[in-house]
PDB file of N, H, CA, C and O in Angstrom:
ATOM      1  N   UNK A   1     100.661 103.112  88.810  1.00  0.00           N
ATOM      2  CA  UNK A   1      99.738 104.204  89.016  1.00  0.00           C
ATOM      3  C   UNK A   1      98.787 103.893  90.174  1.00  0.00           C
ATOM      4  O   UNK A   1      98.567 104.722  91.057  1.00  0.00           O
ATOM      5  N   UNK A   2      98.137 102.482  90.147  1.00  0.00           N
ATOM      6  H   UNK A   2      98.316 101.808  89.430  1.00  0.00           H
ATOM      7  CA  UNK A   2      97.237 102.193  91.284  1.00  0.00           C
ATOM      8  C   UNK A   2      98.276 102.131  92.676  1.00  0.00           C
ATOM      9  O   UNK A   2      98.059 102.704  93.744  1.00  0.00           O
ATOM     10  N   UNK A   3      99.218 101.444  92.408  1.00  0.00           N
ATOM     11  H   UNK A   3      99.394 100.978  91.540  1.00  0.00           H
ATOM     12  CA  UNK A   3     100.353 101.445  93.514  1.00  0.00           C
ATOM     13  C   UNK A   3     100.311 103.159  94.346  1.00  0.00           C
ATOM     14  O   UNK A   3     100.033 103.435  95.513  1.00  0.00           O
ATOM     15  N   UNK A   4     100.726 104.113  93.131  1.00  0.00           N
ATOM     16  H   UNK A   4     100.951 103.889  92.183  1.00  0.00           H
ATOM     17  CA  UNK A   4     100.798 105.618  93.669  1.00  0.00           C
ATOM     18  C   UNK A   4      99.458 106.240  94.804  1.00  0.00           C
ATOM     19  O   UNK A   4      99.537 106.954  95.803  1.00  0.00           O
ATOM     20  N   UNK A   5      98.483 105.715  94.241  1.00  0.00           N
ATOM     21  H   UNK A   5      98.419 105.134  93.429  1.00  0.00           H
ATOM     22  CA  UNK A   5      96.703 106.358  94.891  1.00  0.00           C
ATOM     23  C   UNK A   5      96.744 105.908  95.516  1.00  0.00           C
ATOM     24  O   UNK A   5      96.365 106.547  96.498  1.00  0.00           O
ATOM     25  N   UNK A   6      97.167 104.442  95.870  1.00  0.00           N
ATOM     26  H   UNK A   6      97.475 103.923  95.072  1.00  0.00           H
ATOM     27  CA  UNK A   6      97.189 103.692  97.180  1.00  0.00           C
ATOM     28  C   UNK A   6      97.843 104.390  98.418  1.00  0.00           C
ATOM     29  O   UNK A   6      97.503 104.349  99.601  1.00  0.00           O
ATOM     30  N   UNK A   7      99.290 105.301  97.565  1.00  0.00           N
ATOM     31  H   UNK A   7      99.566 105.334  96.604  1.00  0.00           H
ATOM     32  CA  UNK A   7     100.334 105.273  99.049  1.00  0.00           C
ATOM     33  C   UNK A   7      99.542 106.684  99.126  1.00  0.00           C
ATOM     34  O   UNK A   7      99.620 107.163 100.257  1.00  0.00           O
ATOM     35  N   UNK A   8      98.843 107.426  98.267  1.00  0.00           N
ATOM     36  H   UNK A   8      98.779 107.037  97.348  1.00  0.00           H
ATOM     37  CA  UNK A   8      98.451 108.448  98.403  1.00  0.00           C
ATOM     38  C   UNK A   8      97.443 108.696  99.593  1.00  0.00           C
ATOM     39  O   UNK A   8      97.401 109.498 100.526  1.00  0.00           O
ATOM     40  N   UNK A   9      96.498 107.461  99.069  1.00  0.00           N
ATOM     41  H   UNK A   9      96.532 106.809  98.311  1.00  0.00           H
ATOM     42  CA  UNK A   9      95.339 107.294 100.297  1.00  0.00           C
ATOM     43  C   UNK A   9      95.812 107.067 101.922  1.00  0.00           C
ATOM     44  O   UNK A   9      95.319 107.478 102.972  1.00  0.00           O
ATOM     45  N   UNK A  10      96.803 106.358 101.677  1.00  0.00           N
ATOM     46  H   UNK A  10      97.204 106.024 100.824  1.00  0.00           H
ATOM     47  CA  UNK A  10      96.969 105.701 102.981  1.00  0.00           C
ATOM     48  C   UNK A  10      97.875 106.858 104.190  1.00  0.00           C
ATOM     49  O   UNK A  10      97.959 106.675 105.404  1.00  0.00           O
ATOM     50  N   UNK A  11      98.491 108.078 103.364  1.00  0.00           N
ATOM     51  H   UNK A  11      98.423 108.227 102.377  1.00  0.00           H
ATOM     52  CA  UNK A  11      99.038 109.171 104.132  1.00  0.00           C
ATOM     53  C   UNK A  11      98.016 110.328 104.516  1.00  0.00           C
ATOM     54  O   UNK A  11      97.856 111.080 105.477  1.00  0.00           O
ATOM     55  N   UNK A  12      97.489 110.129 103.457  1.00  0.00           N
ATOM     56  H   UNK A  12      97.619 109.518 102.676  1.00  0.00           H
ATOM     57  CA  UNK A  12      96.209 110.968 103.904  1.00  0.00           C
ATOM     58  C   UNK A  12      95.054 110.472 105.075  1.00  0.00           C
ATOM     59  O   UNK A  12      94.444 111.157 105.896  1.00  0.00           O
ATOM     60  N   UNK A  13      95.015 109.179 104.842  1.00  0.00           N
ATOM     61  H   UNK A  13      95.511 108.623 104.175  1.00  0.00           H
ATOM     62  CA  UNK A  13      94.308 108.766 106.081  1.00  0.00           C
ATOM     63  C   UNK A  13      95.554 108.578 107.499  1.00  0.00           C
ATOM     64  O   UNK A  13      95.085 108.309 108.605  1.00  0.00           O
ATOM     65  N   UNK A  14      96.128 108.638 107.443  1.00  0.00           N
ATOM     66  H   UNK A  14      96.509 108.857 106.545  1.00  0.00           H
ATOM     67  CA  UNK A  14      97.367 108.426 108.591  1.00  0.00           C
ATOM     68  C   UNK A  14      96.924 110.077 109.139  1.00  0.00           C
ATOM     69  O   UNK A  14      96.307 110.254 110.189  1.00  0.00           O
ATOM     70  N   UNK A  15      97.364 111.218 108.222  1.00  0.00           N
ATOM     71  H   UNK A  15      97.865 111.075 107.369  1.00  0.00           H
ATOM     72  CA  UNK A  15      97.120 112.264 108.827  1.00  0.00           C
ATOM     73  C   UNK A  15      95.603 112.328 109.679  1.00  0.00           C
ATOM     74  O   UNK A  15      95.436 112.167 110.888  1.00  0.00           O
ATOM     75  N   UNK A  16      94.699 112.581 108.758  1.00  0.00           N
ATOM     76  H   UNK A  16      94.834 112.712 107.775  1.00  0.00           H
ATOM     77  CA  UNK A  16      93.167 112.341 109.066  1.00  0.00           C
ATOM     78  C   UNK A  16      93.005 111.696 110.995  1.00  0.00           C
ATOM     79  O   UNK A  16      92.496 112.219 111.987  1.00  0.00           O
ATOM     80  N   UNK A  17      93.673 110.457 110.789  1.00  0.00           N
ATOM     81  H   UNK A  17      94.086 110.033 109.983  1.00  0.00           H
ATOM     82  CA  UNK A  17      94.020 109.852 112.065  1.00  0.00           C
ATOM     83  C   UNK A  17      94.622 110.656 112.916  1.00  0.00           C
ATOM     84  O   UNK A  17      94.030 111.340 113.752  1.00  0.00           O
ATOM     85  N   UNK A  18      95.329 110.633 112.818  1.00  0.00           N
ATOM     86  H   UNK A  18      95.809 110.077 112.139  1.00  0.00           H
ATOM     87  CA  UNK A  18      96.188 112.180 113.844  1.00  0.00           C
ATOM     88  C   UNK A  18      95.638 113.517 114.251  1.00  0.00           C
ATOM     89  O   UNK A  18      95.967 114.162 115.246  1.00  0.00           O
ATOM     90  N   UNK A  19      94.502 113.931 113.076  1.00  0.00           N
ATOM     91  H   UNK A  19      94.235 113.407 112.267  1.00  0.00           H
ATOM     92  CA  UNK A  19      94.047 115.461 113.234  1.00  0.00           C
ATOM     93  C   UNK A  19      92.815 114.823 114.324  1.00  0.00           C
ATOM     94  O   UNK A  19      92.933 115.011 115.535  1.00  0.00           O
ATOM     95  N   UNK A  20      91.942 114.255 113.900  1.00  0.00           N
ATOM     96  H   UNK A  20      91.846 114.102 112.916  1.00  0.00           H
ATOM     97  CA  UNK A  20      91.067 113.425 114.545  1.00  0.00           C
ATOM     98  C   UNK A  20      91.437 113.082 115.971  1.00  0.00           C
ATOM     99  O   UNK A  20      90.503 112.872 116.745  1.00  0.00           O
ATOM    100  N   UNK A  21      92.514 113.010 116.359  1.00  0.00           N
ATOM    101  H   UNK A  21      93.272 113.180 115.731  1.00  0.00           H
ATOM    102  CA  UNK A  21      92.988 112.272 118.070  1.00  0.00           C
ATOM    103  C   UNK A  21      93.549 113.742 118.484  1.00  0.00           C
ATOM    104  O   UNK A  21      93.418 114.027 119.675  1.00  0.00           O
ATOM    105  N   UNK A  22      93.951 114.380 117.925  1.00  0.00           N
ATOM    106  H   UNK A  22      94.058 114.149 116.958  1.00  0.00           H
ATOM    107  CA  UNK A  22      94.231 115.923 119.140  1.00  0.00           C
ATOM    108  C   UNK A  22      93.518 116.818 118.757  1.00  0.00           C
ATOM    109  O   UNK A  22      93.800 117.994 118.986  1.00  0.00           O
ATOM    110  N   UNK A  23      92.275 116.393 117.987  1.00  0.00           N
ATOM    111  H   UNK A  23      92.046 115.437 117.800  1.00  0.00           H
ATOM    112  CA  UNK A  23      91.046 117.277 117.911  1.00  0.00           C
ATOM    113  C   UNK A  23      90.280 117.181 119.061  1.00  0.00           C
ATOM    114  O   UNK A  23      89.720 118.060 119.716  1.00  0.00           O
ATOM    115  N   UNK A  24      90.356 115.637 119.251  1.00  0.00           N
ATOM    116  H   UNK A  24      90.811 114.923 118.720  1.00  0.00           H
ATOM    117  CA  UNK A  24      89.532 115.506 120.264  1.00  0.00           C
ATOM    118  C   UNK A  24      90.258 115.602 121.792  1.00  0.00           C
ATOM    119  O   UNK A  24      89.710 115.876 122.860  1.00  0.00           O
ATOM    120  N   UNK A  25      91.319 115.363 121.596  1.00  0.00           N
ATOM    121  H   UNK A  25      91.764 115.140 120.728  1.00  0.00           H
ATOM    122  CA  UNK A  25      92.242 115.753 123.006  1.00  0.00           C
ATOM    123  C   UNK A  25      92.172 117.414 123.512  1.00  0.00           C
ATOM    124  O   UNK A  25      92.347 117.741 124.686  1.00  0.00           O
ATOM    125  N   UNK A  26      91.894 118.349 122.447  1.00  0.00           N
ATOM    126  H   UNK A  26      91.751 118.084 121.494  1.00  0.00           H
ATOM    127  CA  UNK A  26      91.679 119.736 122.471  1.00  0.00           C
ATOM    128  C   UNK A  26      90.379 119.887 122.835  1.00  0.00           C
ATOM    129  O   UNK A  26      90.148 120.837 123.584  1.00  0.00           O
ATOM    130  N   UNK A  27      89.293 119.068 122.438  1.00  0.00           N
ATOM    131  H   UNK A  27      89.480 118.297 121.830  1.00  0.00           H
ATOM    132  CA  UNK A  27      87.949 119.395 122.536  1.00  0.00           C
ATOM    133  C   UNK A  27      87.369 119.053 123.729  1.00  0.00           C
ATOM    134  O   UNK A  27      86.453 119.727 124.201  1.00  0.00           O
ATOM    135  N   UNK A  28      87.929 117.807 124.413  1.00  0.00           N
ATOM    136  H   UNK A  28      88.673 117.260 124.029  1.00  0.00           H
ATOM    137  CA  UNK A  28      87.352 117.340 125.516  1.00  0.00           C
ATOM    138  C   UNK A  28      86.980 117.699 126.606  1.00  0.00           C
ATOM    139  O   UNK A  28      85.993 117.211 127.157  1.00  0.00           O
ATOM    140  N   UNK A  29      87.899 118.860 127.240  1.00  0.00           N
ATOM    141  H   UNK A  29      88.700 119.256 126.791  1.00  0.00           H
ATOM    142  CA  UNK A  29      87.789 119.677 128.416  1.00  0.00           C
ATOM    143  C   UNK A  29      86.408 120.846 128.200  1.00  0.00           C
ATOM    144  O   UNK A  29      85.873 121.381 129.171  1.00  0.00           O
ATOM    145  N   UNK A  30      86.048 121.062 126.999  1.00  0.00           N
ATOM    146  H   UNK A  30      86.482 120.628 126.210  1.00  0.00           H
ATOM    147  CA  UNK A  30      84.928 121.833 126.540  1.00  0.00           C
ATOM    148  C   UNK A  30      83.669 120.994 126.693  1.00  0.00           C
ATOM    149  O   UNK A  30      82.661 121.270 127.345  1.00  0.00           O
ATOM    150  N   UNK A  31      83.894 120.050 126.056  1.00  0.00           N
ATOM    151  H   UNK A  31      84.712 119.826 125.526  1.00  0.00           H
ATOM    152  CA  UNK A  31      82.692 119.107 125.946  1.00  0.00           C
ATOM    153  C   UNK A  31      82.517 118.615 127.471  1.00  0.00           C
ATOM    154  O   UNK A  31      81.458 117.998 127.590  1.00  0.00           O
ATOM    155  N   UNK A  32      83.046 118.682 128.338  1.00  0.00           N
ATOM    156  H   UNK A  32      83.906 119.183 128.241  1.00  0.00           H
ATOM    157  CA  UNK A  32      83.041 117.924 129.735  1.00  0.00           C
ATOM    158  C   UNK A  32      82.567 118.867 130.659  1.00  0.00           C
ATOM    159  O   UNK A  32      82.126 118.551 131.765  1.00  0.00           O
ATOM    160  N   UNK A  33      82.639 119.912 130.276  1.00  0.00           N
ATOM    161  H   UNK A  33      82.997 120.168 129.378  1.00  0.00           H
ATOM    162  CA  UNK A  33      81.802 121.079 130.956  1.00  0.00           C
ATOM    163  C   UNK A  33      80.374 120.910 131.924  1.00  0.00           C
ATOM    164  O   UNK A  33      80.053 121.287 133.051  1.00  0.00           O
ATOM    165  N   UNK A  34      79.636 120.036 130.699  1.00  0.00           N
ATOM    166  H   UNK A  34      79.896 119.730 129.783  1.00  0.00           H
ATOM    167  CA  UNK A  34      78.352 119.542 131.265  1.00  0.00           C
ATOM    168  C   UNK A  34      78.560 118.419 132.096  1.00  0.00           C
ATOM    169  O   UNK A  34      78.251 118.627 133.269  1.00  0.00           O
ATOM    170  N   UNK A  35      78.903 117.522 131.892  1.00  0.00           N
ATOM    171  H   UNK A  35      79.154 117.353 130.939  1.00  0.00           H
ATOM    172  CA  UNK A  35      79.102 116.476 132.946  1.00  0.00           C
ATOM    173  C   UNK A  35      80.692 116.725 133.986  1.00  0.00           C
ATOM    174  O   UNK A  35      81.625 115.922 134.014  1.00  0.00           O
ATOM    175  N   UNK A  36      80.648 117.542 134.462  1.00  0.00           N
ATOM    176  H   UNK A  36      79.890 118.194 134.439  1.00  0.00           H
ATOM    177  CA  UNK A  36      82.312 117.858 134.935  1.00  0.00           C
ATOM    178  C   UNK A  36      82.586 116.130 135.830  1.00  0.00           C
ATOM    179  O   UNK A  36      83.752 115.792 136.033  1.00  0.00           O
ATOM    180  N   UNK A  37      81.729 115.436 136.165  1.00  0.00           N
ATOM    181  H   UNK A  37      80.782 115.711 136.000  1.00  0.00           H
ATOM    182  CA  UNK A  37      82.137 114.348 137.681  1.00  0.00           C
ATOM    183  C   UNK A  37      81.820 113.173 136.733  1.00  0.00           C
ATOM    184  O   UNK A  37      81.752 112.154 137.419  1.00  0.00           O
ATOM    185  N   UNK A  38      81.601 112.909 135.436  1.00  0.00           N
ATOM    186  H   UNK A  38      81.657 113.737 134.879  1.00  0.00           H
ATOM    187  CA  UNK A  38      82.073 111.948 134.659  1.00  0.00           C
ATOM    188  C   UNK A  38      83.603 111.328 134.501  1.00  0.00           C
ATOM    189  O   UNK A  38      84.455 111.136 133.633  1.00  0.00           O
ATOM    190  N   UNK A  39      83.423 111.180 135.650  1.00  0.00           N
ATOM    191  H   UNK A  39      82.732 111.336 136.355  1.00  0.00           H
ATOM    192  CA  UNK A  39      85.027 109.861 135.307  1.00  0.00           C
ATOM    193  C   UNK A  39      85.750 109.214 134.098  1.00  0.00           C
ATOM    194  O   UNK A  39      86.844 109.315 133.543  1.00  0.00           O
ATOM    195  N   UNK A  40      84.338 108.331 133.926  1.00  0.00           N
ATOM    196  H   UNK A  40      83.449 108.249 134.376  1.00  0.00           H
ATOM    197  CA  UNK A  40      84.539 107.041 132.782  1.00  0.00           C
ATOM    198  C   UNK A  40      84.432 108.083 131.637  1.00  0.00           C
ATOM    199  O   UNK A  40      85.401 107.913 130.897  1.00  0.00           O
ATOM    200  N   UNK A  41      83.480 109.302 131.103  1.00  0.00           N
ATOM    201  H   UNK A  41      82.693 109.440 131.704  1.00  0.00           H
ATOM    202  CA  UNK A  41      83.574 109.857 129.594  1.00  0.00           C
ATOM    203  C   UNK A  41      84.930 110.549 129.894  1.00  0.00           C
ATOM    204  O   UNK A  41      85.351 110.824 128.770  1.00  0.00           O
ATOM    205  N   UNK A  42      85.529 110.831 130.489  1.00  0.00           N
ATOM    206  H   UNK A  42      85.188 110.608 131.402  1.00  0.00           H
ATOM    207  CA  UNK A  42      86.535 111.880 130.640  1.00  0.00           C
ATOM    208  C   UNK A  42      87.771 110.806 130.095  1.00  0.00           C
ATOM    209  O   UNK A  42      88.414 111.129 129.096  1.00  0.00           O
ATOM    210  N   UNK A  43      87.993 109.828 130.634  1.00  0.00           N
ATOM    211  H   UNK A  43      87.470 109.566 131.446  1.00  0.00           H
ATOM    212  CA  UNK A  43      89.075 108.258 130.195  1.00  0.00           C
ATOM    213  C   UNK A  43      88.988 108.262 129.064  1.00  0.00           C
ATOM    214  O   UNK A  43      89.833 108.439 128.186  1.00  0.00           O
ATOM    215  N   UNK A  44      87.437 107.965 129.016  1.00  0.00           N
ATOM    216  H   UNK A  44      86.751 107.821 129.729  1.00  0.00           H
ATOM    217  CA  UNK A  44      86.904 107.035 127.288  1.00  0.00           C
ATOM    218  C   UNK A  44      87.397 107.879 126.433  1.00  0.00           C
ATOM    219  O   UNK A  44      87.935 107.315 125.481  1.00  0.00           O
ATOM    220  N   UNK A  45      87.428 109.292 126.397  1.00  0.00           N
ATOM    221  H   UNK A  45      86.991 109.751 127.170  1.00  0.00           H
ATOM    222  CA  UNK A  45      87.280 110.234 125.427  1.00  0.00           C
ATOM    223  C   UNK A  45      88.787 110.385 125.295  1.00  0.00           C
ATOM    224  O   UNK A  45      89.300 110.439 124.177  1.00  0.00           O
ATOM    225  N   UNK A  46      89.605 110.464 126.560  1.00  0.00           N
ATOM    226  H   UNK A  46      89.188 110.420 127.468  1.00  0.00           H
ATOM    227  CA  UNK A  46      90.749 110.485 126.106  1.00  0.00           C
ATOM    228  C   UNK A  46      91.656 109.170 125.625  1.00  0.00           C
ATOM    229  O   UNK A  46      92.887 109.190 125.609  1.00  0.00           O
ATOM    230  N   UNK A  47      91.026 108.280 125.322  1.00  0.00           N
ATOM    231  H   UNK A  47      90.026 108.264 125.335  1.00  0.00           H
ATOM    232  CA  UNK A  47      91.728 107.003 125.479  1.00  0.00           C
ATOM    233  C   UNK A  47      91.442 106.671 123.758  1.00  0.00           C
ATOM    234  O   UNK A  47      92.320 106.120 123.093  1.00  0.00           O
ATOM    235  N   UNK A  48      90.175 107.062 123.177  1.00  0.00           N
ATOM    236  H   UNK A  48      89.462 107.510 123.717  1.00  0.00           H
ATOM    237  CA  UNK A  48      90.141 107.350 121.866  1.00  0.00           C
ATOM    238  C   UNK A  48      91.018 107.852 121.284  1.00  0.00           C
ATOM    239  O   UNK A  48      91.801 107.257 120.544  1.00  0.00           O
ATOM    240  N   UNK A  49      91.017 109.229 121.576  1.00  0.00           N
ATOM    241  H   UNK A  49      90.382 109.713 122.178  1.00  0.00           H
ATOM    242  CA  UNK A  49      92.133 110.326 121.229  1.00  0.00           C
ATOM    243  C   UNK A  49      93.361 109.407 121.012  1.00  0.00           C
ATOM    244  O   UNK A  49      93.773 109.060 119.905  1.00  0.00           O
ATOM    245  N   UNK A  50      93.877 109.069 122.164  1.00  0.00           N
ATOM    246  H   UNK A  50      93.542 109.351 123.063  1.00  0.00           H
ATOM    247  CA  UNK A  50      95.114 108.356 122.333  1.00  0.00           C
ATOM    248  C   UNK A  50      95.391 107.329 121.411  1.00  0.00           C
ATOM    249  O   UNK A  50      96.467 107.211 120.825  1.00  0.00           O
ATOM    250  N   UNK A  51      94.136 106.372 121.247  1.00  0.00           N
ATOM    251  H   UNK A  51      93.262 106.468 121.723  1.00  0.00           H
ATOM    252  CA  UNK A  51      93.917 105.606 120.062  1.00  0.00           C
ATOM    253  C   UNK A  51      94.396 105.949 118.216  1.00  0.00           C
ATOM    254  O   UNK A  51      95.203 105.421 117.451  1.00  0.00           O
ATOM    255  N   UNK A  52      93.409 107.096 118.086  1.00  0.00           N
ATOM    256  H   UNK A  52      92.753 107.525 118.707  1.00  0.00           H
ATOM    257  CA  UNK A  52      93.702 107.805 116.808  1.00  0.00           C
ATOM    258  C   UNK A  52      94.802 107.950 116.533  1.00  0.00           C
ATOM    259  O   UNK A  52      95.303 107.560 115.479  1.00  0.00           O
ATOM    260  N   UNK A  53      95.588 108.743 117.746  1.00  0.00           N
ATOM    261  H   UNK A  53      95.180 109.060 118.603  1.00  0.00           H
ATOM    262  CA  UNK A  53      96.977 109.154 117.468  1.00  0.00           C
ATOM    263  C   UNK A  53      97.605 107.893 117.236  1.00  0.00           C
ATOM    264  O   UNK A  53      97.975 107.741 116.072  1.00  0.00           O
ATOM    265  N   UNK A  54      97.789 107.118 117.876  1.00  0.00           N
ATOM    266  H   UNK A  54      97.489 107.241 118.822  1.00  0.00           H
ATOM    267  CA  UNK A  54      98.732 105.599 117.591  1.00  0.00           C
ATOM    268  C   UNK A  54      98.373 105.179 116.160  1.00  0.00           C
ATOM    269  O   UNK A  54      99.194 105.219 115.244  1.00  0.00           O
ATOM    270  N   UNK A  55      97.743 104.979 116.089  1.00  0.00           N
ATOM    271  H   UNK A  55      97.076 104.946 116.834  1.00  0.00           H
ATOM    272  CA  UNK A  55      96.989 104.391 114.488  1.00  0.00           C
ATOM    273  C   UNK A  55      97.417 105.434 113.507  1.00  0.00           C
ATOM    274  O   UNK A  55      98.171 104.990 112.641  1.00  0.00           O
ATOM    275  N   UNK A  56      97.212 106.355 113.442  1.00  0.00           N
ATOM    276  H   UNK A  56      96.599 106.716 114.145  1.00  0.00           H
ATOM    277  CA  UNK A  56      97.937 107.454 112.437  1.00  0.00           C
ATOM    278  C   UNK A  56      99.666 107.209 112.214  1.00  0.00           C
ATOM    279  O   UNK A  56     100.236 107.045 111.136  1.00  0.00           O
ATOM    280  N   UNK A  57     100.300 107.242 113.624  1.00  0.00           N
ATOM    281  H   UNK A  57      99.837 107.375 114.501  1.00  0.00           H
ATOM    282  CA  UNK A  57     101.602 106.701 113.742  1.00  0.00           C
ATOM    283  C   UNK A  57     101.852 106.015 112.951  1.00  0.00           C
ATOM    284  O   UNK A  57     102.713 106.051 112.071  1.00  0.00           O
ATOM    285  N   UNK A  58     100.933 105.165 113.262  1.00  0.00           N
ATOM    286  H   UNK A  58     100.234 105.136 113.977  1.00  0.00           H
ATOM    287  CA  UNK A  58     101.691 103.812 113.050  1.00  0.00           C
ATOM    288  C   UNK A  58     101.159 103.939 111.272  1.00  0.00           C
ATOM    289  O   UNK A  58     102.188 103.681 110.647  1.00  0.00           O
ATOM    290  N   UNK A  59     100.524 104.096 110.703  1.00  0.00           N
ATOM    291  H   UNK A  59      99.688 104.306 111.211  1.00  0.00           H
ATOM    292  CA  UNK A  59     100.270 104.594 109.159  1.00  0.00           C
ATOM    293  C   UNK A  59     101.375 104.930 108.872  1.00  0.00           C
ATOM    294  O   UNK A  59     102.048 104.090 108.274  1.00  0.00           O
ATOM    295  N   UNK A  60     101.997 106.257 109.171  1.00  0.00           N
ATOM    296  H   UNK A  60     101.451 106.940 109.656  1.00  0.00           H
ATOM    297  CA  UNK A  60     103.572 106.588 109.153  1.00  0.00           C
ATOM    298  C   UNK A  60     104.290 105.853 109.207  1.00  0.00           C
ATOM    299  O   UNK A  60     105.133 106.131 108.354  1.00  0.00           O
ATOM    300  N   UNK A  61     104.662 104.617 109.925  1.00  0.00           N
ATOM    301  H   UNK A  61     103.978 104.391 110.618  1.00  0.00           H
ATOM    302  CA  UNK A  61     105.740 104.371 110.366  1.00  0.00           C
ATOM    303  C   UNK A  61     105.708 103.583 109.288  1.00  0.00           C
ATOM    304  O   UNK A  61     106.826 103.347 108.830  1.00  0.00           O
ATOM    305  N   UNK A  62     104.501 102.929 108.536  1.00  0.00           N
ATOM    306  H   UNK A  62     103.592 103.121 108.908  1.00  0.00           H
ATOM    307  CA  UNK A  62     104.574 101.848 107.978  1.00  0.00           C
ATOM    308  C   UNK A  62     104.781 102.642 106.662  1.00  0.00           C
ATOM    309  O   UNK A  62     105.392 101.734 106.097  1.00  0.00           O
ATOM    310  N   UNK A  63     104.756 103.375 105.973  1.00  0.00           N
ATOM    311  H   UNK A  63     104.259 104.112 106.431  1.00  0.00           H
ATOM    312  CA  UNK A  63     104.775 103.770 105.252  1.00  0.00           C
ATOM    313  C   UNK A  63     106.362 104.190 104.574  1.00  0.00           C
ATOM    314  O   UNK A  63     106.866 103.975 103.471  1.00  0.00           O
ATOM    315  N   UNK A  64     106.784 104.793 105.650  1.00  0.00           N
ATOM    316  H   UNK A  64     106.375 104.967 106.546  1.00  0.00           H
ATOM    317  CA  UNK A  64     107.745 105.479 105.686  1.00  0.00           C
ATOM    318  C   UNK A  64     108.616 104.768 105.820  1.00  0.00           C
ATOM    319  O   UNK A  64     109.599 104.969 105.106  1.00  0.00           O
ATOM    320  N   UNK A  65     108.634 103.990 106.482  1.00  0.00           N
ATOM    321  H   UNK A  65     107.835 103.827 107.062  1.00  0.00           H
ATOM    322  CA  UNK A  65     110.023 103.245 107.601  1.00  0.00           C
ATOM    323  C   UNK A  65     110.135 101.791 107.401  1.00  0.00           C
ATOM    324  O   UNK A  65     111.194 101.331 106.975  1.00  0.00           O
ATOM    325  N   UNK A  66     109.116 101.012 107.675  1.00  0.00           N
ATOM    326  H   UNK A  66     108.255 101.386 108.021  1.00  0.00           H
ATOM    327  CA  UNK A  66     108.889 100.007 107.484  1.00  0.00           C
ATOM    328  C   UNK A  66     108.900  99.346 105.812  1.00  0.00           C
ATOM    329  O   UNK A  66     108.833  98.121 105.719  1.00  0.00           O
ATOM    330  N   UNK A  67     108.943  99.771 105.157  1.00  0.00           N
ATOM    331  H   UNK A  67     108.997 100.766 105.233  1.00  0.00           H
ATOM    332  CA  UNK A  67     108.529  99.529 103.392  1.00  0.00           C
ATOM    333  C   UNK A  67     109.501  98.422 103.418  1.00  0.00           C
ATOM    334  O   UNK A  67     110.364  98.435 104.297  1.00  0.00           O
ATOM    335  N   UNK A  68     109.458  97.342 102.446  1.00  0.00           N
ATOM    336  H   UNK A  68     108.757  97.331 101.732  1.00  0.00           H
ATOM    337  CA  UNK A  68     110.473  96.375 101.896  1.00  0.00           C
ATOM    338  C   UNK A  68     111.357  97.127 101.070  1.00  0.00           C
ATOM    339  O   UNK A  68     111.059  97.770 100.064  1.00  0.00           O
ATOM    340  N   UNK A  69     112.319  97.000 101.523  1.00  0.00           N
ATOM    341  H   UNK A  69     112.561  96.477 102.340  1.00  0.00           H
ATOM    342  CA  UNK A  69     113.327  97.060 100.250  1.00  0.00           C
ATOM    343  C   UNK A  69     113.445  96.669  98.942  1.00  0.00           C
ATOM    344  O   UNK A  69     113.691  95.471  98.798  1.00  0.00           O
ATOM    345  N   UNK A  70     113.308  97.553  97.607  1.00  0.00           N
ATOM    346  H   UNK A  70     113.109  98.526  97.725  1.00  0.00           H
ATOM    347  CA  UNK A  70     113.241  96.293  95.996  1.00  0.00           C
ATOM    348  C   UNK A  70     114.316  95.907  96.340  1.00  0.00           C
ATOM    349  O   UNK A  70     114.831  96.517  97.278  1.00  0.00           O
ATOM    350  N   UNK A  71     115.046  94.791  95.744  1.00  0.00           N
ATOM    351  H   UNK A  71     114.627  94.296  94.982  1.00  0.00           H
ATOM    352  CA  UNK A  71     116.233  93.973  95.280  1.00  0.00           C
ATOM    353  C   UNK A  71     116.494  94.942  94.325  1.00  0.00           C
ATOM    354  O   UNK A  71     115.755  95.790  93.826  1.00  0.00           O
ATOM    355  N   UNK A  72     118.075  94.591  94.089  1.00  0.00           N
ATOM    356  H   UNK A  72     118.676  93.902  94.494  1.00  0.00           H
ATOM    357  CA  UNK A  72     118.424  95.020  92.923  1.00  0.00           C
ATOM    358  C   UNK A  72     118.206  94.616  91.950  1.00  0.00           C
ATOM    359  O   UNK A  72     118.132  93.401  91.763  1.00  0.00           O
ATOM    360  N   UNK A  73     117.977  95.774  90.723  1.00  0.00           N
ATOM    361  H   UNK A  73     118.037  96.761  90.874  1.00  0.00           H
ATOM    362  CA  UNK A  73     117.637  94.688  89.801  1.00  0.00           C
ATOM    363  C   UNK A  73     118.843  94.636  88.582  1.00  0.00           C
ATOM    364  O   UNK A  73     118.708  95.131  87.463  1.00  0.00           O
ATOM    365  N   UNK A  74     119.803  94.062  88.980  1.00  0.00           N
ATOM    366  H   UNK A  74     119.913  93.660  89.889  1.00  0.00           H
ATOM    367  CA  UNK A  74     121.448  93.992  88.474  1.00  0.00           C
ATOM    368  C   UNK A  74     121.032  92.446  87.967  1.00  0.00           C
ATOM    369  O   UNK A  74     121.299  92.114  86.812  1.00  0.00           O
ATOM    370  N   UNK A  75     120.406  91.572  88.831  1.00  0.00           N
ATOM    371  H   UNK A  75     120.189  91.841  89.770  1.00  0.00           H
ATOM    372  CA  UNK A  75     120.575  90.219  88.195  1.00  0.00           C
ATOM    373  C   UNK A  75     119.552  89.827  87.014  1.00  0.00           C
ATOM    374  O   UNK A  75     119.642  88.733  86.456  1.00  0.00           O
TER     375      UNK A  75
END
């Protein structure tokens, strides 16, 4: 049962991660309005984004893809 809430939590935060990085990939060009000749916030902001998204991924991947195999349990 604790096993279950665990994998529960951990997809839900994988998503969370993901909505979070092309929230802000959507938002940025709005928010940059005021500073349009900010270089470095324009990177930073997208490099977060870019961040989130990987980390969510990778929640997935581990979840999904990556898991150990049980043994059989024949013996």
């Amino acid at each position: 049962m604790a096993s279950d809430q665990r994998n529960l939590t951990q997809v839900i935060w994988g998503v969370l991660l993901i909505a979070m990085g092309v929230l802000l990939c959507v938002t940025t060009p709005y928010a940059l309005r005021v500073s349009a000749n900010s270089t470095f916030l324009n990177f930073a902001r997208y490099f977060i984004a870019v961040l989130l998204i990987v980390a969510g991924a990778k929640k997935f991947y581990g979840f999904y893809f990556a898991r150990d195999k049980e043994p059989p349990s024949g013996e």
